[in-house]
Residue frames relative to the residue before (quaternion, step in Angstrom):
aa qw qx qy qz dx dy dz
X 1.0000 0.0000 0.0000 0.0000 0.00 0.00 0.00
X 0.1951 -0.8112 0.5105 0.2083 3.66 -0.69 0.54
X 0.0353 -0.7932 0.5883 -0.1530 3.12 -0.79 1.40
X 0.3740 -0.6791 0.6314 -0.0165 2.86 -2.15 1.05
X 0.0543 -0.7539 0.5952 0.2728 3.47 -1.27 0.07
X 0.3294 -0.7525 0.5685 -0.0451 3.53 -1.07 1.26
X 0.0505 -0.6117 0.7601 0.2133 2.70 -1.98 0.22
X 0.2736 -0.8047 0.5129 0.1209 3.56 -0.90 1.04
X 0.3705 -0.7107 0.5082 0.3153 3.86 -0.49 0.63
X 0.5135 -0.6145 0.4733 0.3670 3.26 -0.95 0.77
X 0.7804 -0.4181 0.2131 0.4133 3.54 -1.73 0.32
X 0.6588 0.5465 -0.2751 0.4376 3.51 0.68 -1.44
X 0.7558 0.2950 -0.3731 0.4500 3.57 0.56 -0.68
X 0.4022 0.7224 -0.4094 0.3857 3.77 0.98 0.05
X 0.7412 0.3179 -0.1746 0.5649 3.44 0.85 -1.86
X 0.5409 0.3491 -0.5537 0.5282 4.15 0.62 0.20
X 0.5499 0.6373 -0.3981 0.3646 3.36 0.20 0.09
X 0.8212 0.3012 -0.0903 0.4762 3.04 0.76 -1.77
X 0.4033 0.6707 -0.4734 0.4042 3.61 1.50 0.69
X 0.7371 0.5276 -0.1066 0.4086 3.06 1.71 -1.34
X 0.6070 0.5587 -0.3135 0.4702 3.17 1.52 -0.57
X 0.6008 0.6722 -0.1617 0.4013 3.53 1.46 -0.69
X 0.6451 0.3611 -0.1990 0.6433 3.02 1.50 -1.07
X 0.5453 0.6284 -0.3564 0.4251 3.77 0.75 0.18
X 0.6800 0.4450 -0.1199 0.5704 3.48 1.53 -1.32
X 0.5881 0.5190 -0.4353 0.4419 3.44 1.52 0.28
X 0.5990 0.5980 -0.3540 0.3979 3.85 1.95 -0.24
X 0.6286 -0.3849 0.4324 0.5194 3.57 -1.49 1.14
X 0.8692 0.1362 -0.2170 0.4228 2.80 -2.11 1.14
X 0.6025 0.4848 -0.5998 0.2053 3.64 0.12 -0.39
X 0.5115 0.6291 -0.4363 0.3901 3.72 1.09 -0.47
X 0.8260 0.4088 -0.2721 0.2767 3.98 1.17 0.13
X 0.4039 0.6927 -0.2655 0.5352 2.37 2.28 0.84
X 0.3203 -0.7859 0.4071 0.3377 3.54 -0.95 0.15
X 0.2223 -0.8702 0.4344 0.0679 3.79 -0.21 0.40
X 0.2023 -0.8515 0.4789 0.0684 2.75 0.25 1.65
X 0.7686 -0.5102 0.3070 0.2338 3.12 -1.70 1.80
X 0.6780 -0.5336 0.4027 0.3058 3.82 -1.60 -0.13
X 0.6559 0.4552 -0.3419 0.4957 2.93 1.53 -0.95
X 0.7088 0.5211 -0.2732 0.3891 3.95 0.65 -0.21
X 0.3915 0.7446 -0.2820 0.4613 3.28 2.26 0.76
X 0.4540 0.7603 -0.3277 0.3293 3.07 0.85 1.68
X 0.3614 -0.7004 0.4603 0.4085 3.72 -0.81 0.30
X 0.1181 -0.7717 0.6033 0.1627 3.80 -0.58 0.86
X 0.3404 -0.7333 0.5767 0.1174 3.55 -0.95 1.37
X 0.7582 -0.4852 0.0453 0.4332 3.57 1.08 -0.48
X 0.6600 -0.5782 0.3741 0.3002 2.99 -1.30 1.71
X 0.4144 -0.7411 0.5264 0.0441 3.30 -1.30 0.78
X 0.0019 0.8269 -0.4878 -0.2799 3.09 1.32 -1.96
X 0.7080 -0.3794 0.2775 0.5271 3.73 -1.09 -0.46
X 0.1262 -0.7226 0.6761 -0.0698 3.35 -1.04 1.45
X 0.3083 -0.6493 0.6115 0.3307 3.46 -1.09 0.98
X 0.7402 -0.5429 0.3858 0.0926 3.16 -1.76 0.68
X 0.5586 0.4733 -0.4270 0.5306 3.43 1.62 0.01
X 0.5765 0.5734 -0.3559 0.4607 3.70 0.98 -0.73
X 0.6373 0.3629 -0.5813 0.3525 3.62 0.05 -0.66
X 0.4231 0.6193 -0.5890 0.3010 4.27 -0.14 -0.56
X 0.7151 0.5886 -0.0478 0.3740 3.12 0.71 -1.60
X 0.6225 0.6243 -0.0952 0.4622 3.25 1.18 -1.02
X 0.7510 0.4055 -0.0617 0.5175 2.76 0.81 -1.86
X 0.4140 0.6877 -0.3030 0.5136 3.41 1.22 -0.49
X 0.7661 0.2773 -0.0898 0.5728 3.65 0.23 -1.31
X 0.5629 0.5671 -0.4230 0.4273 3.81 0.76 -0.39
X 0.7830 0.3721 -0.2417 0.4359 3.31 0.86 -1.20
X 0.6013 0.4437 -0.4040 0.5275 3.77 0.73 0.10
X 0.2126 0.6361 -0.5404 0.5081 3.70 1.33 0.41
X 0.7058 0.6373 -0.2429 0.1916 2.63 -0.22 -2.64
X 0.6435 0.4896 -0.1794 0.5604 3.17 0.57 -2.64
X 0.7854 0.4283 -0.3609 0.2635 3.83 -0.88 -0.91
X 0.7620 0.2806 -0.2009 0.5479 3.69 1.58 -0.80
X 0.4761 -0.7517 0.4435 0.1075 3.35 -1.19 1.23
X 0.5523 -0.5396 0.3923 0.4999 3.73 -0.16 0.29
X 0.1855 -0.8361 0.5156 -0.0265 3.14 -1.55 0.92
X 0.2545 -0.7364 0.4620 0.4236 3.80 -0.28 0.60
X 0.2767 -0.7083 0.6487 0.0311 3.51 -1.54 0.54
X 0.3069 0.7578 -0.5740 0.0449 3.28 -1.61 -0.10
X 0.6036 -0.5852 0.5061 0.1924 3.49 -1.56 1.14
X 0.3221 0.6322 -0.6553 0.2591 3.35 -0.48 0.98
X 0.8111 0.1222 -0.2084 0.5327 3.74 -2.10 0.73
X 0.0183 -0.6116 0.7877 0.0711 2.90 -1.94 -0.32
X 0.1785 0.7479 -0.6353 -0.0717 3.23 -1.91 0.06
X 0.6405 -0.6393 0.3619 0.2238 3.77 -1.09 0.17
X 0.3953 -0.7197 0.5315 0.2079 3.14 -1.15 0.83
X 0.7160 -0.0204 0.2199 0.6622 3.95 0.41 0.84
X 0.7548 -0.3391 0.4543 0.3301 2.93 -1.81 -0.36
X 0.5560 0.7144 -0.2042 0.3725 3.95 1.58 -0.75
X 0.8556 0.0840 0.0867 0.5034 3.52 0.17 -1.39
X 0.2075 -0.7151 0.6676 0.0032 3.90 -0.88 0.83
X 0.1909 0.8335 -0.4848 0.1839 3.69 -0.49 1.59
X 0.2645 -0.7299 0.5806 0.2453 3.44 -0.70 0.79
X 0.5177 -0.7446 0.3715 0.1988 3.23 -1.62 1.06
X 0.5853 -0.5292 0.5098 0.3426 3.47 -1.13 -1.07
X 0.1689 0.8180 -0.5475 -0.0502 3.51 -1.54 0.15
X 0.2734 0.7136 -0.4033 0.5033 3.61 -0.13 0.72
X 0.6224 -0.5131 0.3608 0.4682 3.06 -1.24 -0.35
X 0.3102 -0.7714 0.5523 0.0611 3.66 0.04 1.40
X 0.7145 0.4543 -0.3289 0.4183 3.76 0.72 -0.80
X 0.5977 0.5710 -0.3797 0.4154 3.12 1.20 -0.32
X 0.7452 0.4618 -0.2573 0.4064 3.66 1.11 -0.71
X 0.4451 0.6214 -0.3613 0.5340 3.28 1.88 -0.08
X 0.5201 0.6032 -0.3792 0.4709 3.53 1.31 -1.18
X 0.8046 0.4012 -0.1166 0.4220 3.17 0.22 -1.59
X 0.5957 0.5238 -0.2884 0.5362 3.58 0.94 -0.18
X 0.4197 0.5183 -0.4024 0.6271 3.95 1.42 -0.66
X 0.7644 0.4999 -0.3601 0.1899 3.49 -0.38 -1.58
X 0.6382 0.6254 -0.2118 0.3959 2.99 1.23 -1.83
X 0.5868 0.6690 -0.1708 0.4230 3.33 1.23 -1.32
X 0.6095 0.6236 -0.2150 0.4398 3.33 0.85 -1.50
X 0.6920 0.5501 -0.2639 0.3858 2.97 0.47 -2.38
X 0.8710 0.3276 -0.2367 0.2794 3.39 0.05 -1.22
X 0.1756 0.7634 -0.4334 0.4456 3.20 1.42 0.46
X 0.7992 0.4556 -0.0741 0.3849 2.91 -0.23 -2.62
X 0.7650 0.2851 -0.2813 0.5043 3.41 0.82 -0.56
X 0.7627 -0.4045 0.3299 0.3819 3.85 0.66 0.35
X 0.6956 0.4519 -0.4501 0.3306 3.38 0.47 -0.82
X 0.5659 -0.6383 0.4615 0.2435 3.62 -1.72 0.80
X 0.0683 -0.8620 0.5023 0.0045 3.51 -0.06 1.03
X 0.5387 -0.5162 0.5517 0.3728 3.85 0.87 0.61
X 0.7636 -0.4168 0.4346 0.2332 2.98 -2.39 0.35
X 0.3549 -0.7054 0.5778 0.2062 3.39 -0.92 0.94
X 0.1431 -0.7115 0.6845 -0.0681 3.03 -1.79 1.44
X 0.3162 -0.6473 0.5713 0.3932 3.76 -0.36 0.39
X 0.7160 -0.6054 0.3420 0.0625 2.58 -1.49 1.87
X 0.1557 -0.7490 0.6430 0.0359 4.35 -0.34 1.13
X 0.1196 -0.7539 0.6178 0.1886 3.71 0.02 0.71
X 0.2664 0.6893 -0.6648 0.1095 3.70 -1.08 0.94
X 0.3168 -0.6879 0.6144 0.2213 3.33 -1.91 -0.13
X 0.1957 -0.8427 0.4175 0.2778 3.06 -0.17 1.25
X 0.1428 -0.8165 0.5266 0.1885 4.10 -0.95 0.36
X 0.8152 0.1302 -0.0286 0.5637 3.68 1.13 0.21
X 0.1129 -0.8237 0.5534 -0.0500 3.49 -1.20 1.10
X 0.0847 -0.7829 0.6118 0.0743 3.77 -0.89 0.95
X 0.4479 -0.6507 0.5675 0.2323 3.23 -1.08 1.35
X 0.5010 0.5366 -0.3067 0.6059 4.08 1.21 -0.65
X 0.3823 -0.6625 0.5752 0.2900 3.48 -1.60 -0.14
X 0.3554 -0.8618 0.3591 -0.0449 3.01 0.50 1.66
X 0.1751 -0.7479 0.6144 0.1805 4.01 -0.86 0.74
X 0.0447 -0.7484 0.6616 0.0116 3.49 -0.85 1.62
X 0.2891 0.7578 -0.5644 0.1537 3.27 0.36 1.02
X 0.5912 0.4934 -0.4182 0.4818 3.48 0.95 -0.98
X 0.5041 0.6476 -0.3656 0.4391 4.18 1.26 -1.11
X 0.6609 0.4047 -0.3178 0.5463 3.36 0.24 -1.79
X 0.6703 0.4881 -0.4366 0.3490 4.41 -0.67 -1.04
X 0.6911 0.5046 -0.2751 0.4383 3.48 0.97 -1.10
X 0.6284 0.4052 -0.3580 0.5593 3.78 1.01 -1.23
X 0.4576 0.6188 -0.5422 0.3372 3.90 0.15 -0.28
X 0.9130 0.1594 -0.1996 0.3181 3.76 0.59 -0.89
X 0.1951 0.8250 -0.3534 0.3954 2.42 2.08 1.04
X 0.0023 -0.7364 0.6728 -0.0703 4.28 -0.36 1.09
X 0.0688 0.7132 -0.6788 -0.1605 3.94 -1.10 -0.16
X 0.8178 -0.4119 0.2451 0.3186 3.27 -1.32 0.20
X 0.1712 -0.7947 0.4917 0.3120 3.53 0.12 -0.24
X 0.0678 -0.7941 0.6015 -0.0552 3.68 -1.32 1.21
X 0.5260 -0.6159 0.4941 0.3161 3.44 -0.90 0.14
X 0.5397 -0.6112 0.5631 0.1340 3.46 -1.54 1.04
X 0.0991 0.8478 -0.5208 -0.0107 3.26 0.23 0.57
X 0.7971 0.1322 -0.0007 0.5892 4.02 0.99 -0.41
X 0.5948 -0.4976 0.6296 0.0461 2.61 -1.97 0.97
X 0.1039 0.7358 -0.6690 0.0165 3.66 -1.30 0.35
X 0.1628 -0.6454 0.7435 0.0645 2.85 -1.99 0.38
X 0.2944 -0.7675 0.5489 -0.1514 3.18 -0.45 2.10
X 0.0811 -0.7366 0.6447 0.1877 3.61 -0.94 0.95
X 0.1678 -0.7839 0.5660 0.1925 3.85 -0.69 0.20
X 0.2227 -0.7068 0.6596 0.1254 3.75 -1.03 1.18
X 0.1072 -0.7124 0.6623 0.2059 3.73 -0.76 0.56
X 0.8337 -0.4247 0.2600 0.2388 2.89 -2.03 0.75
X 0.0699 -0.8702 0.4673 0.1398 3.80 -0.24 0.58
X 0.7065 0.5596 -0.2116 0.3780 3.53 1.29 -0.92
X 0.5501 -0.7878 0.2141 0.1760 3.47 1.26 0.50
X 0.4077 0.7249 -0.3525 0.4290 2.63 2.32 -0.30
X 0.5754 -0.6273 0.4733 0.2268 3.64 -1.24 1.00
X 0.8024 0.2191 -0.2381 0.5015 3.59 -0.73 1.10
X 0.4742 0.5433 -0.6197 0.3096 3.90 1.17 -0.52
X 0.4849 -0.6774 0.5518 0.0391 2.99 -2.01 0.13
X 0.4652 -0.6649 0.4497 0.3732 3.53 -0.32 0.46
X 0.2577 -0.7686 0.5784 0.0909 3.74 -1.36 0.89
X 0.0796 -0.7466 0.6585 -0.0511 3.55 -0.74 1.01
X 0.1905 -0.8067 0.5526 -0.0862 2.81 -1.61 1.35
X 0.2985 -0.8303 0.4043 0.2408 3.50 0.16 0.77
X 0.3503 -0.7673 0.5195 0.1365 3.62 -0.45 1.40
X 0.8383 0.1648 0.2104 0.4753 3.34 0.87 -1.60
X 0.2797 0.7514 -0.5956 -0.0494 3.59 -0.92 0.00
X 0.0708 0.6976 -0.7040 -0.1126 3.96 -1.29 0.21
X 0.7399 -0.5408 0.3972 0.0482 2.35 -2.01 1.14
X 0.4455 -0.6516 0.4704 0.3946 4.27 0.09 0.70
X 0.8931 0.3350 -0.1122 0.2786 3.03 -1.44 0.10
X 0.7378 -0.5903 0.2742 0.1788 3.27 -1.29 1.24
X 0.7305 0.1843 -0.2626 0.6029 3.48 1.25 -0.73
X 0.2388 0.7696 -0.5707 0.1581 3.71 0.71 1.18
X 0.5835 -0.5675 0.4737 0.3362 3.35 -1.13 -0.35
X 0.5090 -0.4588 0.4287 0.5888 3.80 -0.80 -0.55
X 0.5831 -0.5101 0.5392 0.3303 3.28 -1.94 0.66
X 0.3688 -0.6524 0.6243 0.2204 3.37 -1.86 0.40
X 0.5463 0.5577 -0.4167 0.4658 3.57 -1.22 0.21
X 0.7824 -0.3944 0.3046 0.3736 3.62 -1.56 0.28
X 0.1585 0.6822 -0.7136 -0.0153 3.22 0.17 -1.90
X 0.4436 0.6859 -0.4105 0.4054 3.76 0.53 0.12
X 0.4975 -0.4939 0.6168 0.3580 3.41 0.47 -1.74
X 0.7806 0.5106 -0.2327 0.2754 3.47 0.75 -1.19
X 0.2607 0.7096 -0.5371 0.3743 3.54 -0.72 0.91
């Protein structure tokens, strides 16, 4: 199964979002870009890839003592800018070191439990909101996210996201994600909800 761990912005900061993402799809060219859906409006701490199904227990296991070790954190959607000519993303603000913290951990975890996590890079917290198969100029994009602030909310959980990619070839589908798992920050949390199991 290919999986991710995330943080997911709550709803409200989603729909200030999607005001902004709208007024973006109203710039030249934006109509040759792809724009990836709401549900795929997340911060991925780290990519997992295809993980055999006895390991996630394990995983999840070490995800959730993440969880415990990091304390809630304030956040918030603000700016944006571009990988290259490829990816169009809106940034972060808040305590950013904290999601790097929490983005290490995730990282770690899947180590400890085996899975192959590629070369480490210190962690760029973004959300991506659009891709060009072309090498695409998001500059007029990037000027617009600049006066781009959201609300600010607290981090309150961890997840562990499974992601189905598109199979039917049909132009514009979207990838589907399915939350497997989540726990709650911080020492005097509770137990996480969701499988942690594997199942899904």
């Amino acid at each position: 199964m290919r999986l991710f761990a995330a943080v997911l912005p709550p709803e409200d900061a989603i729909r200030e979002l999607a005001t902004e993402v709208n007024e973006l799809e109203r710039l030249p060219g934006a109509h040759d870009l792809r724009w990836t859906g709401r549900p795929g409006w997340h911060f991925t701490l780290a990519f997992y890839g295809e993980v055999d199904e006895e390991i996630v227990p394990d995983l999840s296991e070490r995800l959730a003592r993440a969880a415990h070790h990091t304390d809630p954190f304030p956040l918030s959607l603000r700016g944006g800018g571009h990988f290259g000519g490829r990816a169009l993303w809106v940034g972060t603000a808040g305590d950013v070191a904290a999601l790097r913290l929490l983005a290490g951990r995730a990282e770690a975890a899947a180590r400890k439990a085996g899975v192959a996590t590629g070369e480490h890079r210190r962690y760029r917290p973004h959300l991506t909101v659009a891709r060009s198969r072309a090498d695409a100029d998001f500059k007029a994009y990037v000027t617009v996210l600049g006066a781009f602030a959201g609300r600010e909310w607290t981090v309150g959980e961890l997840c562990l996201v499974r992601s189905y990619l598109p199979k039917s070839g049909v132009r514009g589908e979207q990838p589907r994600y399915e939350t497997l798992a989540s726990w709650a920050l911080g020492a005097g949390a509770g137990a996480g909800t969701g499988a942690g199991t594997g199942g899904g």
